[in-house]
C-alpha positions in Angstrom: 15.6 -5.2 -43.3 14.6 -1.6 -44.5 11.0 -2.4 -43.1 12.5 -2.9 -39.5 15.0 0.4 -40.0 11.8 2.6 -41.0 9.9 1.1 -38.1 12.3 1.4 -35.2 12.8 5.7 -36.8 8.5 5.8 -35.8 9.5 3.8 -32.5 11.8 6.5 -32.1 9.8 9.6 -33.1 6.6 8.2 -31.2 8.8 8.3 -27.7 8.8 12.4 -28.4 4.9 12.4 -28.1 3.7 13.4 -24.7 -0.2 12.8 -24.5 -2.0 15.5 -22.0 -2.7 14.8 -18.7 -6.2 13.8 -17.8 -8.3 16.4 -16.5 -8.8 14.9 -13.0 -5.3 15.7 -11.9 -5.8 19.5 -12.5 -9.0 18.8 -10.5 -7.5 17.0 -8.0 -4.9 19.4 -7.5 -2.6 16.4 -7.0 1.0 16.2 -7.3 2.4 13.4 -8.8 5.4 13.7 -7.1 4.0 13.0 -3.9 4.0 9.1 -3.9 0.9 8.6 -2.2 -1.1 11.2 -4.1 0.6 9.8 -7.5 -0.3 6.5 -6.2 -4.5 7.1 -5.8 -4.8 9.5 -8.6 -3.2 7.0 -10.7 -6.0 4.6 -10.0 -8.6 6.3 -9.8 -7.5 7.5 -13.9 -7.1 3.5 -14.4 -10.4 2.4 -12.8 -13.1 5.2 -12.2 -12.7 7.8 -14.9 -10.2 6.2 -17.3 -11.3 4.6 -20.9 -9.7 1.9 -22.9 -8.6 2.6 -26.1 -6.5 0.7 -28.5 -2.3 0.3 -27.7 -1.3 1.2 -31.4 -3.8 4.8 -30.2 -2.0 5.1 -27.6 1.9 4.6 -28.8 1.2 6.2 -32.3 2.2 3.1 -33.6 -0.2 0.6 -35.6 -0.3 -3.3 -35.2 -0.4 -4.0 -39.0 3.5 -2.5 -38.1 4.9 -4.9 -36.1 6.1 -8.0 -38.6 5.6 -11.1 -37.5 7.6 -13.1 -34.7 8.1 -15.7 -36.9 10.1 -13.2 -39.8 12.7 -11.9 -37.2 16.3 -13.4 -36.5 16.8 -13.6 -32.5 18.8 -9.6 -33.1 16.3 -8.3 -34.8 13.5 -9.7 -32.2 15.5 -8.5 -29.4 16.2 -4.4 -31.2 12.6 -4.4 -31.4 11.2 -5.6 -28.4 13.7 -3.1 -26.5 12.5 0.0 -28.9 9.2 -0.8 -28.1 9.3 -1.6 -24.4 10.8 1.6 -24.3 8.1 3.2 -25.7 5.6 1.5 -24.0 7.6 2.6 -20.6 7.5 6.4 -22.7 3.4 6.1 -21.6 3.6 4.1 -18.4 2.8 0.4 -19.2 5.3 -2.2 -18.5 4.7 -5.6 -19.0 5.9 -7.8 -16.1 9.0 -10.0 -17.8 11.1 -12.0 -15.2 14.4 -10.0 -15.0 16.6 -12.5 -16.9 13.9 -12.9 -19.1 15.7 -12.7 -23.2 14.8 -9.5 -24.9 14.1 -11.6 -28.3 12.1 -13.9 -26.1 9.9 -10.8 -24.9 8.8 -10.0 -28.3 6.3 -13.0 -29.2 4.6 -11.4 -26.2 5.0 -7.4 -26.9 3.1 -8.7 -30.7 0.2 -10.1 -29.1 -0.4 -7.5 -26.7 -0.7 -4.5 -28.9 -3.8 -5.4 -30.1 -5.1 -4.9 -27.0 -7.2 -2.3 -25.4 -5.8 -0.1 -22.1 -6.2 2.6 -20.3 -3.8 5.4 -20.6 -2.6 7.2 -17.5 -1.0 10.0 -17.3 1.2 9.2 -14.8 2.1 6.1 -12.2 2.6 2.9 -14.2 0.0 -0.1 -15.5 1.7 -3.0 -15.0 0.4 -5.7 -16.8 0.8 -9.1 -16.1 1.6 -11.8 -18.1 1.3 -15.0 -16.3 -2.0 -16.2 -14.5 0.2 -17.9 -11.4 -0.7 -21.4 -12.5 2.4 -23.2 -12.5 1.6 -26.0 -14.6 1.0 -23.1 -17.1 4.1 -20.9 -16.7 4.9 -18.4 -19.6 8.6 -18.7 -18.7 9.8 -22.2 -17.8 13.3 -22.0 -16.9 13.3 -18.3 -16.4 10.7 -17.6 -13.0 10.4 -19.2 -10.0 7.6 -16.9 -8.6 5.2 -19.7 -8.5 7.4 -22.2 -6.5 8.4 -19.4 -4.3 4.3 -18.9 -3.3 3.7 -22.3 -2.9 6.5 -22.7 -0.5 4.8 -20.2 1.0 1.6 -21.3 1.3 2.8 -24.5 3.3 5.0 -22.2 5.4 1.7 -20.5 6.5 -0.2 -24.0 6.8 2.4 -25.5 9.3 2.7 -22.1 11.7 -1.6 -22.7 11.6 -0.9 -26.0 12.5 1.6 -25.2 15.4 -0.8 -22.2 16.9 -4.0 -24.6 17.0 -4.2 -22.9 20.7 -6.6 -20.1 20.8 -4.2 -16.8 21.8 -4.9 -16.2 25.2 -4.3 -12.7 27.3 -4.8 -10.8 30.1 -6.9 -7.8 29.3 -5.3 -5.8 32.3 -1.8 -6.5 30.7 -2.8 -3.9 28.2 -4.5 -1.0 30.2 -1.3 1.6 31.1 -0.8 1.7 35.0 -0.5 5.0 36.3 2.9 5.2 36.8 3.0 4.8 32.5 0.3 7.9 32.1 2.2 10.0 34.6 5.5 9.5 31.9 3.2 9.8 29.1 1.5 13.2 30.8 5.1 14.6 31.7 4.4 14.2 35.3 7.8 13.8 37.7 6.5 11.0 40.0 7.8 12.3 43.2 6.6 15.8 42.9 3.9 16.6 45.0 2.0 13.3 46.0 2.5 13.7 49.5 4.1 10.5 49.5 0.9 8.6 49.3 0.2 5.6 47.5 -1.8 6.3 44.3 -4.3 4.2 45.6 -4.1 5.6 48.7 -5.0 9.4 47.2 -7.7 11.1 49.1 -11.1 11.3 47.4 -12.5 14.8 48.0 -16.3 15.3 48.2 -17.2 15.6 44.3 -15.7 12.3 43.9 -17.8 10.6 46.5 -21.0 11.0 45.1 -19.6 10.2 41.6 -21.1 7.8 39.7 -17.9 6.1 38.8 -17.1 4.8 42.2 -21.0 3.5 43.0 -20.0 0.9 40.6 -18.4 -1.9 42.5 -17.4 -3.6 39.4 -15.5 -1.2 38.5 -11.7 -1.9 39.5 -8.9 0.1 40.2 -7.7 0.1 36.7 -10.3 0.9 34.9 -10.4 4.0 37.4 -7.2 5.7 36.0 -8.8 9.0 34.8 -10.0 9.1 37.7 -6.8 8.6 39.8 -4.7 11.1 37.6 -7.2 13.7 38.1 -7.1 13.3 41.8 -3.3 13.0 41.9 -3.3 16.5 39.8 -5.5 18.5 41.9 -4.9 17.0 45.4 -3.2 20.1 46.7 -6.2 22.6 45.2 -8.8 23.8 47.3 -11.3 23.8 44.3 -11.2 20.4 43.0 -12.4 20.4 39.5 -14.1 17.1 37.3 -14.5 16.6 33.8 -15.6 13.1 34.2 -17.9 13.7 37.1 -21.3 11.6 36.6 -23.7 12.6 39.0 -25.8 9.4 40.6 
């Protein structure tokens, strides 16, 4: 088919275009090589400053081009769909096809979207999905199982619900650090200089006795941990220094 031959030469010719970048990554100063800057520059391009135009605009290639699904042999469906998902790839869209999905099969799909409108980034890929999850109306019987696989799923999550009916219950103090824990976190070698006193034995100079903190009587010995590390610090010092004094 010389029509097909002259097409798939503009397929190929159109892959050499590179568009220029949109103007917000130069603003940005972001580098699409970083994958989290790549990542939410790409959509903000798709969704904030980016406008739809027309896929045959984008690709350089018109739909009045593409000939009919219906006039191709299963080849010459298949040559075409994998020139033009190749230059559709060329400017970051890529249709989401189930990996054993036929290439010939892929092009009834390719021909109806390209008369679509998209946004164009620049880089990052638009993938574009094909199926709306509803398994009773599955694009590709035979060939995905996605939908099954969610489902499954679903009732997975629905019997571990069922089985933890029984609110979570803890104990608040399990998840406060004892003292021994902030000493290791603080670098502190445990049997250096505490006298060999308990810590809740550690002598409370004068500043700590009119301290706020311990007027409370709710309060409780672990929610007193600042307070202990700073008197296990400075137990030796003759000035004895506070920065979570509270005056009565």
């Amino acid at each position: 088919m010389p029509h097909l031959t002259q097409l798939l030469s503009e397929i190929q010719q159109a892959c050499l275009y590179v568009a220029p970048p949109n103007p917000i990554w130069e603003k940005s100063g972001a580098d699409p090589d970083n994958e989290l800057e790549l990542e939410d520059i790409s959509h903000v391009e798709q969704f904030v400053y980016g406008e739809e135009l027309p896929i045959e605009e984008i690709t350089g290639i018109a739909f009045e081009k593409l000939p009919l699904p219906e006039d191709l042999d299963e080849q010459q469906k298949a040559i075409l769909s994998k020139a033009l998902l190749q230059l559709l790839d060329h400017h970051n869209f890529e249709l989401d096809f189930p990996e054993n999905y036929p290439l010939a099969m892929r092009y009834t799909f390719i021909y109806d979207f390209w008369p679509t409108e998209q946004v164009p980034l620049t880089y990052g890929t638009n993938h574009i999905e094909l199926c709306n999850y509803d398994q009773d109306e599955c694009p590709f019987p035979d060939y995905c199982h996605s939908c099954e696989e969610i489902k499954a799923e679903m009732e997975a999550d629905r019997a571990r619900e069922k089985d933890t009916d029984e609110p979570f219950e803890f104990d608040i103090d399990d998840l406060l650090p004892s003292v021994e824990e902030l000493r290791n976190f603080f670098g502190d070698d445990p049997a250096e200089d505490d006298g060999g006193l308990p810590q809740d034995m550690l002598p409370f100079p004068g500043l700590c006795l009119v301290c706020q903190k311990y007027q409370l009587e709710q309060k409780q010995d672990d929610e007193n941990l600042s307070c202990k590390r700073i008197r296990y610090i400075q137990q030796g010092k003759n000035q004895f220094e506070c920065d979570d004094f509270e005056t009565v």
